[in-house]
VEXTOR-914835 format. One record per residue (C-alpha): residue in three letters; x, y, z. Coordinates in steps of 0.1 Angstrom, whole numbers, padded with zeros to 4 digits, always signed. Example, Ala and Ser with C-alpha at 12.3 -4.5 7.8 and 13.67 -1.06 7.14 Angstrom:
! residues 2
ala+0123-0045+0078;ser+0137-0011+0071;
END
This chain:
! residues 598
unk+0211-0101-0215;unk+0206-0127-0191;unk+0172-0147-0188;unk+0145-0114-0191;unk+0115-0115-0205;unk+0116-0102-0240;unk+0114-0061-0241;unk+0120-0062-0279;unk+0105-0077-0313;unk+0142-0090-0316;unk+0142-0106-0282;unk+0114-0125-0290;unk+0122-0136-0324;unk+0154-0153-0308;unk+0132-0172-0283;unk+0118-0188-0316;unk+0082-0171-0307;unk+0060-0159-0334;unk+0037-0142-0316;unk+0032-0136-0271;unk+0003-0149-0255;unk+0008-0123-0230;unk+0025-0086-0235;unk+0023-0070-0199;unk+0027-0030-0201;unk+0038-0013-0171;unk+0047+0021-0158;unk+0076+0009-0140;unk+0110+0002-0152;unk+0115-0038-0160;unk+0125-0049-0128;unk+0126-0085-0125;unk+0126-0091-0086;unk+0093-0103-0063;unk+0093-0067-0045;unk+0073-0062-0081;unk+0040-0070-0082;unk+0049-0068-0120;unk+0073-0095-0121;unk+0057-0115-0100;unk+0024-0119-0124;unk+0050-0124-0154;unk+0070-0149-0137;unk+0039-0169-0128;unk+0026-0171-0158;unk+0061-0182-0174;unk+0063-0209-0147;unk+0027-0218-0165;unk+0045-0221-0201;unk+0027-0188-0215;unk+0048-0168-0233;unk+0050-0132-0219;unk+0066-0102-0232;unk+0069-0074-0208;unk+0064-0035-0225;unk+0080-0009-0199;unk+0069+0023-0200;unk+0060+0025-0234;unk+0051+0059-0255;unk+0019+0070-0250;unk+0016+0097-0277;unk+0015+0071-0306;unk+0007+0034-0306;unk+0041+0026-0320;unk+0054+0006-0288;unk+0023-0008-0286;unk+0025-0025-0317;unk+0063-0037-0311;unk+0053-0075-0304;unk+0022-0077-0325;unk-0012-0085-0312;unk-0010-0108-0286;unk-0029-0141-0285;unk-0046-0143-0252;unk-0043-0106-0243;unk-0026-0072-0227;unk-0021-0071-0192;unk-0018-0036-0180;unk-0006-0021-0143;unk+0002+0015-0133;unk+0036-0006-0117;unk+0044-0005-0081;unk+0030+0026-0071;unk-0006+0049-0083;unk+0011+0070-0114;unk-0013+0098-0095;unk+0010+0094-0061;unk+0037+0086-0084;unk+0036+0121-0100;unk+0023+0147-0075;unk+0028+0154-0032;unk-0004+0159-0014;unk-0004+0197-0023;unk-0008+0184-0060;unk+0023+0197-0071;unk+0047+0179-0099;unk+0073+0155-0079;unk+0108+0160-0096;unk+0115+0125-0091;unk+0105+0087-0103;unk+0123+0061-0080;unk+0108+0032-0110;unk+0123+0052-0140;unk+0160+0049-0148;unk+0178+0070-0129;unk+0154+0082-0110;unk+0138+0104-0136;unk+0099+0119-0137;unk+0080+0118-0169;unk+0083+0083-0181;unk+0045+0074-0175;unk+0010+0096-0181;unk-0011+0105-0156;unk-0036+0079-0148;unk-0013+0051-0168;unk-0038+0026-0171;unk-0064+0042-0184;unk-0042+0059-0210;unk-0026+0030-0217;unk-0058+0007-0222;unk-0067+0034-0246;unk-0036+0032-0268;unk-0043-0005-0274;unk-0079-0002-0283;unk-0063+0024-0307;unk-0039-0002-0318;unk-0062-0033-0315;unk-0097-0023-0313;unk-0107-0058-0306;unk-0077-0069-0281;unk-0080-0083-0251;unk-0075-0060-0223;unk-0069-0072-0187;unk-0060-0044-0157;unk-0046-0045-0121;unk-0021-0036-0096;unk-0025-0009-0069;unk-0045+0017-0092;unk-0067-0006-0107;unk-0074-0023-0075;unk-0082+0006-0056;unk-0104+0023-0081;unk-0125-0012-0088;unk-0158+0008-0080;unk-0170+0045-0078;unk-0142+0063-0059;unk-0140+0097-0050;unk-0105+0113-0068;unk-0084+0133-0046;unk-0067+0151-0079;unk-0101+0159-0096;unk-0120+0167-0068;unk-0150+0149-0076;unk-0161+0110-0074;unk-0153+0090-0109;unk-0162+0062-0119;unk-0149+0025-0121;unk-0115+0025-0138;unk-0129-0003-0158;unk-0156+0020-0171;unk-0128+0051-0180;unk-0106+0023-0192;unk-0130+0003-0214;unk-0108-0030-0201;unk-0126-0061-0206;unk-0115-0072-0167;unk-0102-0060-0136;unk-0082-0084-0113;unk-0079-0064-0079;unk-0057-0078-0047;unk-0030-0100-0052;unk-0030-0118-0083;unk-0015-0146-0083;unk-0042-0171-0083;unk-0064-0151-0103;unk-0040-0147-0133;unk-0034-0187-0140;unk-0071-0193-0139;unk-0081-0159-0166;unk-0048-0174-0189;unk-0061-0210-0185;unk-0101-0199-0196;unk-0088-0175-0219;unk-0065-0204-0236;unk-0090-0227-0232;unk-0108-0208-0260;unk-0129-0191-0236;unk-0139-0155-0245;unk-0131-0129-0216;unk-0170-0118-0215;unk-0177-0154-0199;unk-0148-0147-0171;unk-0180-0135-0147;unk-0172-0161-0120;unk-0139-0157-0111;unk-0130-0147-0075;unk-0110-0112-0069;unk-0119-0101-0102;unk-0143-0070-0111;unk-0162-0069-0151;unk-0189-0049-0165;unk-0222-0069-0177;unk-0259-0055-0190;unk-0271-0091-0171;unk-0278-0095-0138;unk-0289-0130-0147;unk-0259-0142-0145;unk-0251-0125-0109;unk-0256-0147-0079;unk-0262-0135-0046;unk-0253-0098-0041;unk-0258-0066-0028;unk-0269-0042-0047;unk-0247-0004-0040;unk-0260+0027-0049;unk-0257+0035-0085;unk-0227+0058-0095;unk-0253+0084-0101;unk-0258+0085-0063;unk-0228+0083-0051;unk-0212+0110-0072;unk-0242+0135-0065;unk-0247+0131-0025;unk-0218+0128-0004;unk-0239+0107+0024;unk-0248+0082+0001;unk-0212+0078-0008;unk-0201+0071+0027;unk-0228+0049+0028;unk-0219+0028-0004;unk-0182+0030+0013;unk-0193+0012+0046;unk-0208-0013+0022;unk-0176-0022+0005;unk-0158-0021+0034;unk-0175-0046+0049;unk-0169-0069+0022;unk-0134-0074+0017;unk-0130-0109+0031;unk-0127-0144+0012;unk-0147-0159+0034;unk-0172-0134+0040;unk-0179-0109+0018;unk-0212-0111-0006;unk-0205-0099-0043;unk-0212-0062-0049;unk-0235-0044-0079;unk-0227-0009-0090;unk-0252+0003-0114;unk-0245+0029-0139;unk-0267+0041-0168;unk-0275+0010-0191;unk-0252-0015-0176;unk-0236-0024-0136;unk-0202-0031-0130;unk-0199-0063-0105;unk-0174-0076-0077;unk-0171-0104-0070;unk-0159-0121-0036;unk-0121-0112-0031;unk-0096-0136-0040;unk-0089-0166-0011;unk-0056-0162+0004;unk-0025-0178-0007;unk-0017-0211+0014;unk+0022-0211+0026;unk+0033-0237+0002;unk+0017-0210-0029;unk+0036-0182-0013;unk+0069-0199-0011;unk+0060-0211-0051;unk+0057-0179-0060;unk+0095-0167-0045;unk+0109-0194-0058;unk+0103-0183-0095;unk+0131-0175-0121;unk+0137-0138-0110;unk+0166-0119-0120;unk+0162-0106-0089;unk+0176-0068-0105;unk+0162-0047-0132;unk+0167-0049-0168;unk+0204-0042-0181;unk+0189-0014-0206;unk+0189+0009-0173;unk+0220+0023-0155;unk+0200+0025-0121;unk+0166+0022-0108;unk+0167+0035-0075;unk+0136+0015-0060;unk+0155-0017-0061;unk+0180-0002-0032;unk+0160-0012-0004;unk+0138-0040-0018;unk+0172-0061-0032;unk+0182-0071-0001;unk+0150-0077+0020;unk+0127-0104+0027;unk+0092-0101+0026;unk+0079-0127+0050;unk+0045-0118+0051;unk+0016-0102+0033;unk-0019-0084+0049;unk-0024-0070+0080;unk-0049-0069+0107;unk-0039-0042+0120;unk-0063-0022+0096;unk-0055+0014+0099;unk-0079+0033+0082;unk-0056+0060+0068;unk-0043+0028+0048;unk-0056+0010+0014;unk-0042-0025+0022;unk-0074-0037+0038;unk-0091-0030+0002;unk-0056-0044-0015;unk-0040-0075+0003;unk-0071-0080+0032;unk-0064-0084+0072;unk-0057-0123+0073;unk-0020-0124+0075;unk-0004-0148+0050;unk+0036-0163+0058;unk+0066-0178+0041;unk+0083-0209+0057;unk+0113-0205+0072;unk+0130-0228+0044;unk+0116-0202+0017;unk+0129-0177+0034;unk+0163-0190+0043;unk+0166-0200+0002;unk+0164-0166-0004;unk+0186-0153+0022;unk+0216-0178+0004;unk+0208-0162-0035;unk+0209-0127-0017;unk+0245-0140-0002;unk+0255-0149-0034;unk+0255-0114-0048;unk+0288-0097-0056;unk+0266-0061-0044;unk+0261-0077-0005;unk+0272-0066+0023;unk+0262-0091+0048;unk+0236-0068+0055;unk+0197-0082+0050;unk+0179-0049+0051;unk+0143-0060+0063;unk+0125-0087+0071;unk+0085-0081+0073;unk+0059-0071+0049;unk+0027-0046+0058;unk+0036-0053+0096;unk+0068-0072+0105;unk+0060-0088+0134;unk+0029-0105+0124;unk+0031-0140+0112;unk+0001-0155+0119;unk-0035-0148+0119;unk-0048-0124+0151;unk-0066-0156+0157;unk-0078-0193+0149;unk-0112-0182+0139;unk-0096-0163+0109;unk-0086-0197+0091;unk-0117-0207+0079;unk-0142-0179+0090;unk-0117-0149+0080;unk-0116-0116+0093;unk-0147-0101+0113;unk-0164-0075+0096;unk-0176-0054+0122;unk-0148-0057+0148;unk-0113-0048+0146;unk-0090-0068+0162;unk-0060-0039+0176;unk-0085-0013+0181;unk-0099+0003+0200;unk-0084-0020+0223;unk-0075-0052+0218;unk-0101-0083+0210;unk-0100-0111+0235;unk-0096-0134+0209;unk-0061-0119+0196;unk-0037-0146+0197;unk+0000-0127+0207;unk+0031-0147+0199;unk+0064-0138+0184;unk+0077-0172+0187;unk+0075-0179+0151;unk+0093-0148+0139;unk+0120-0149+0169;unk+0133-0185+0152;unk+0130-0170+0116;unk+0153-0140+0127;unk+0181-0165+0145;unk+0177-0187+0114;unk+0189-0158+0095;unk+0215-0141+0115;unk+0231-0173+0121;unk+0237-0177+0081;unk+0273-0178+0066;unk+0283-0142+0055;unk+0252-0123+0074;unk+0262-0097+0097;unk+0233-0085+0110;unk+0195-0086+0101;unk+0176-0056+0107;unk+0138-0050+0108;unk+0128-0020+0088;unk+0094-0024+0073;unk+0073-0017+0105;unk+0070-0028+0140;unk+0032-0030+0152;unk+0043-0015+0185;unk+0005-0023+0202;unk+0015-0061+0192;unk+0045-0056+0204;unk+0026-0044+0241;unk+0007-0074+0242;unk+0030-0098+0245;unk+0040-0108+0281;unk+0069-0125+0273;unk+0097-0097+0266;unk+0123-0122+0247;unk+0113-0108+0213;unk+0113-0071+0225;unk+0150-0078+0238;unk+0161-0096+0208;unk+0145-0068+0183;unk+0166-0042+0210;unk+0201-0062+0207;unk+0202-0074+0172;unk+0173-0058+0147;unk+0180-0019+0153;unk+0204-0002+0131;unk+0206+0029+0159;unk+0169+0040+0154;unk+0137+0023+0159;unk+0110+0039+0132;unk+0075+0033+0146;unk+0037+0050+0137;unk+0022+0066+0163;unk+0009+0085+0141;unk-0007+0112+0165;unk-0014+0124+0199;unk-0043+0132+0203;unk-0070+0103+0213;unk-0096+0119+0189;unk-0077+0116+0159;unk-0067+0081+0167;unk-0097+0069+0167;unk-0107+0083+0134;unk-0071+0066+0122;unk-0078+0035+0140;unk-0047+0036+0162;unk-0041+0029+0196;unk-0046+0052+0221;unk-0023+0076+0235;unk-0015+0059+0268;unk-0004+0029+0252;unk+0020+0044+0230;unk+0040+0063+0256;unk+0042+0029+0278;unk+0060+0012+0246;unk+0082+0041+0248;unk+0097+0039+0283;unk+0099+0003+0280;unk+0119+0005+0244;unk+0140+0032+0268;unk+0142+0008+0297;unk+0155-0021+0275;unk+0179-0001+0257;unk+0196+0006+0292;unk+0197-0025+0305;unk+0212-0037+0273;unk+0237-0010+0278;unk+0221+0001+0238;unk+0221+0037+0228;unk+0191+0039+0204;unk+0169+0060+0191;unk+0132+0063+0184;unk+0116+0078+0153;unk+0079+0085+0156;unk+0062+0088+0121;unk+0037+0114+0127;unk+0005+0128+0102;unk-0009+0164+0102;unk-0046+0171+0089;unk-0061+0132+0089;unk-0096+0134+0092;unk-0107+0144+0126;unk-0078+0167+0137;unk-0084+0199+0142;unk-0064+0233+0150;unk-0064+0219+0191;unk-0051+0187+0183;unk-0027+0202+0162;unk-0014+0222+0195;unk-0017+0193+0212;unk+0008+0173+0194;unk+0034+0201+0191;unk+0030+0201+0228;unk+0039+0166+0230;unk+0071+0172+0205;unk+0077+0201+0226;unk+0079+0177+0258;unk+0100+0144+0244;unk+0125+0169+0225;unk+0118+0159+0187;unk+0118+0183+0156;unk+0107+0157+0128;unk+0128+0160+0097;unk+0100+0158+0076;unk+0063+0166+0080;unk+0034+0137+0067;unk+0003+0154+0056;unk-0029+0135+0051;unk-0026+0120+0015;unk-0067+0114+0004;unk-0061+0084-0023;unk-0086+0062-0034;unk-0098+0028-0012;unk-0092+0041+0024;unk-0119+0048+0054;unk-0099+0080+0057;unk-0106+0091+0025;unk-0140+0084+0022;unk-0136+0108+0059;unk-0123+0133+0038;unk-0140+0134+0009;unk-0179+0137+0026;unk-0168+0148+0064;unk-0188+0115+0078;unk-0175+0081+0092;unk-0185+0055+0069;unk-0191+0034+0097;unk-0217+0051+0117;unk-0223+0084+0097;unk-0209+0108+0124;unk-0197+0138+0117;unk-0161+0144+0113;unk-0138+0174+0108;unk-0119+0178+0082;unk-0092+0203+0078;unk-0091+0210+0039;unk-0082+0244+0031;unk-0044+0246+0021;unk-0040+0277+0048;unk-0052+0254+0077;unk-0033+0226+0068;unk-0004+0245+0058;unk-0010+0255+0101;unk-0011+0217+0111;unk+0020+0209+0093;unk+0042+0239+0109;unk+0030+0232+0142;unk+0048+0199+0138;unk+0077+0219+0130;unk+0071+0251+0154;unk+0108+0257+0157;unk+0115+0260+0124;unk+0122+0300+0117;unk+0103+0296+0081;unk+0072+0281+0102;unk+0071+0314+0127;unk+0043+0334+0110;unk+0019+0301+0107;unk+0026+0287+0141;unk+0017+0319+0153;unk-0013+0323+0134;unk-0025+0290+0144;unk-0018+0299+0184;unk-0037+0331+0179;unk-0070+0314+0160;unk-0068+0286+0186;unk-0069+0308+0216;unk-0034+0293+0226;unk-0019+0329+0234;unk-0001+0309+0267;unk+0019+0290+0242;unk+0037+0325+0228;unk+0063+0336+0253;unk+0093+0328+0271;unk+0081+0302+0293;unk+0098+0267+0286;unk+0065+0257+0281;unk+0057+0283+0248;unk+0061+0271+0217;unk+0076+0301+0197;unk+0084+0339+0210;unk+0065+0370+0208;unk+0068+0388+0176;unk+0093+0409+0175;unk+0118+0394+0204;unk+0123+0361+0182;unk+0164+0370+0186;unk+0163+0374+0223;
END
């Protein structure tokens, strides 16, 4: 079996346990490697000497596998897994996926529909008394009054739906070790108010510090203003160092943030790699197919400044940008060697954004991340400190390891970052050695107005990164590619700059594979865009493309020379007032009906 976690009554008997402190249910598969938030958590408390057993993707039509290790004595933990079981189950046209790349095999219908509330209730129904911690990505993001792309409606708190005694939201490393300690301490969870990055319900404001009070959920469910409101509140406070604790009142009782969690110092984050991982999933599997591209990356990094509001890790993992040492790094490079399964290949070496390993600037260190001010857009801050120094020397490190081949750089180049830099070295190097025949970069759009409701760069800058990438690649006698990630429908784009970006397709020669729609989910700028058609930040209006005809339109115009696509593209020409674009000009998009085979 190898060293696990228990996953069985049996298992834990043979450890010589009598009873867990900790059973963590998940929605994933067991996979014990640090790509897993849920390994991660179990792993750090083992390294604490608490006993955890781990309860994958239990039943949640009886109790039964809820009751497998008994009661536990300090409590449940329960997480969604990796991914929202609400993204994890449907596209953005709400329809069933037919896959699960966290169940064995890859197969769909291992975990409910919103898992952790379901879950949560399965232990009360087990344990009425238990205690009941949540996180991961669908606690996190649903901390407070959210509007629900599924339901259509605003809901509230998952700890309200959940009836959880706490919710840990961010990365929760920090805030784990000091619940277990309190809670083993003898502590009961309804005196865990003062713990940073963590989220309870109380009847007692007494016990609240400084705050800011939000609108109640009444409010926010009832008038879409006041939600975007609320929204610019919270986002506004997502920073250690500067945010104030937040009060949600609902009928009879609040539900209270407190300040996020600090971020991890580099000799924490090298800590928590260094754990006893498996570093695969559970031998009771014959394949989990998310561990192909996580089992032979490195994740140097974690949050991003680069804070593209389409994007929930602003609410999840903040903007100031946390690193690895090289050492830490280079360690795990050697156990990846090691395995019989590589290739000499290390797949990726990043995190949110690869090439940021270090905050945007000094200031950030002690004062964090401003809250008004971004620090890539609209253009960039004059205080942005630009220097791939640091990750140039990690990347040599690695390449120049025994049995690598080649390292290549997968999880996302910050192309804007990448512009600001005068020196080129790093641009050469990621040219020559870190591009496995395509480049994938997020443009994202076109069109300048939609940008700026995504909070990318503008268009100008994006097509300068392009002929310099093409300018490199010839000098280094390199035939590579370029991929552009591309979105239909965010917030702000409209029928025109639809056209407009099939234009631009149109004039660089590229048919994507696959089409991106706007995905609304819960703890994003954009979706609080798309839910009440207002910027949080300022209360302008903005467009919103949300009946599935028009976006349907959006999405075929990205793909105008598909045959299938013909009758919407044309549509979408003809209620634009883009006749000029039908014809047989090298400038039209399709052909006149009717003469399509000539």
């Amino acid at each position: 079996m190898g060293d696990f976690l228990p996953t069985t009554y049996e298992e834990m008997i043979d450890r010589g346990w009598q009873q867990p402190d900790f059973i963590y249910v998940c929605g994933d598969a067991y996979v014990d490697h640090p790509s897993f938030g849920a390994a991660i958590i179990t792993r750090t408390l083992e390294s604490r000497g608490f006993k955890v057993c781990f309860l994958a993707q239990p039943n949640w039509k009886t109790t039964d596998d809820f009751k497998r290790f008994g009661k536990p004595r300090l409590g449940f933990l329960v997480s969604s897994g990796n991914i929202d079981s609400m993204v994890n189950h449907y596209t953005v046209a709400k329809r069933k996926r037919r896959e699960d790349s966290y169940s064995n095999n890859g197969e769909a219908g291992h975990r409910p529909d919103r898992a952790v509330i379901v879950y949560c209730q399965k232990i009360r129904e087990a344990y009425r008394d238990a205690t009941i911690l949540i996180g991961g990505i669908e606690a996190s993001l649903r901390r407070l009054a959210h509007y629900d792309y599924w339901d259509d409606k605003v809901r509230h708190s998952i700890l309200v739906d959940s009836s959880a005694d706490l919710l840990m939201y961010g990365m929760g490393e920090n805030s784990i070790i000091e619940i277990a300690e309190a809670l083993d301490s003898g502590l009961d969870v309804k005196y865990l108010t003062y713990l940073d990055g963590t989220v309870y319900k109380t009847k007692d404001l007494s016990v609240v510090g400084d705050h800011i009070m939000l609108p109640s959920f009444h409010e926010v469910s009832t008038n879409k203003e006041t939600y975007a409101r609320s929204f610019g509140v919270q986002y506004l406070n997502t920073d250690h160092y500067n945010a104030k604790v937040l009060v949600e009142p609902y009928d009879g009782y609040y539900i209270v943030q407190n300040r996020p969690n600090r971020p991890l110092t580099q000799m924490e984050f090298d800590d928590t790699y260094a754990l006893h991982y498996q570093r695969t999933f559970h031998p009771m599997y014959q394949d989990i197919p998310a561990i192909k591209e996580v089992k032979f990356s490195l994740i140097s990094n974690r949050g991003c400044f680069g804070a593209c509001n389409f994007c929930a890790l602003n609410f999840h993992q903040g903007r100031i940008i946390q690193t690895r040492s090289h050492e830490s790094l280079i360690d795990e490079a050697k156990l990846m060697i090691e395995d019989k399964e590589f290739k000499g290949y290390i797949h990726d070496v990043g995190g949110p954004t690869a090439n940021f390993r270090q905050p945007s600037c000094q200031k950030q260190n002690d004062k964090g991340a401003c809250p008004t001010k971004q620090c890539l857009w609209p253009f960039r801050c004059n205080n942005l400190k630009v220097d791939h120094q640091d990750y140039l020397s990690l990347l040599k490190k690695l390449r120049n390891l025994d049995g690598v081949k080649r390292v290549f750089i997968r999880s996302g180049i910050r192309y804007d970052y990448l512009m600001y830099d005068k020196d080129e070295t790093f641009f050469r190097e990621l040219v020559k050695h870190h591009i496995s025949g395509q480049l994938k970069v997020a443009p994202e759009h076109i069109s300048n107005s939609v940008l700026d409701k995504m909070g990318k760069p503008r268009r100008g800058l994006y097509e300068k990164f392009v002929k310099k990438y093409e300018e490199i690649n010839k000098q280094e006698n390199m035939d590579q590619y370029l991929v552009p990630y591309l979105m239909s429908s965010h917030p702000g784009s409209n029928l025109d700059s639809a056209i407009e970006l099939a234009e631009y397709l149109r004039d660089i020669h590229h048919q994507p594979k696959q089409v991106q729609d706007f995905y609304p989910t819960p703890g994003t700028l954009s979706t609080a865009m798309y839910y009440t058609g207002l910027d949080p930040r300022d209360l302008s209006s903005v467009y919103v493309a949300k009946t599935p005809k028009e976006k349907a339109m959006q999405r075929a115009l990205m793909q105008y020379k598909n045959p299938k696509n013909y009758d919407l593209v044309y549509e979408a020409l003809v209620n634009a007032g883009r006749k000029d674009l039908i014809g047989y000009d090298k400038k039209c998009l399709i052909k006149p009906k009717g003469r399509r085979k000539l």
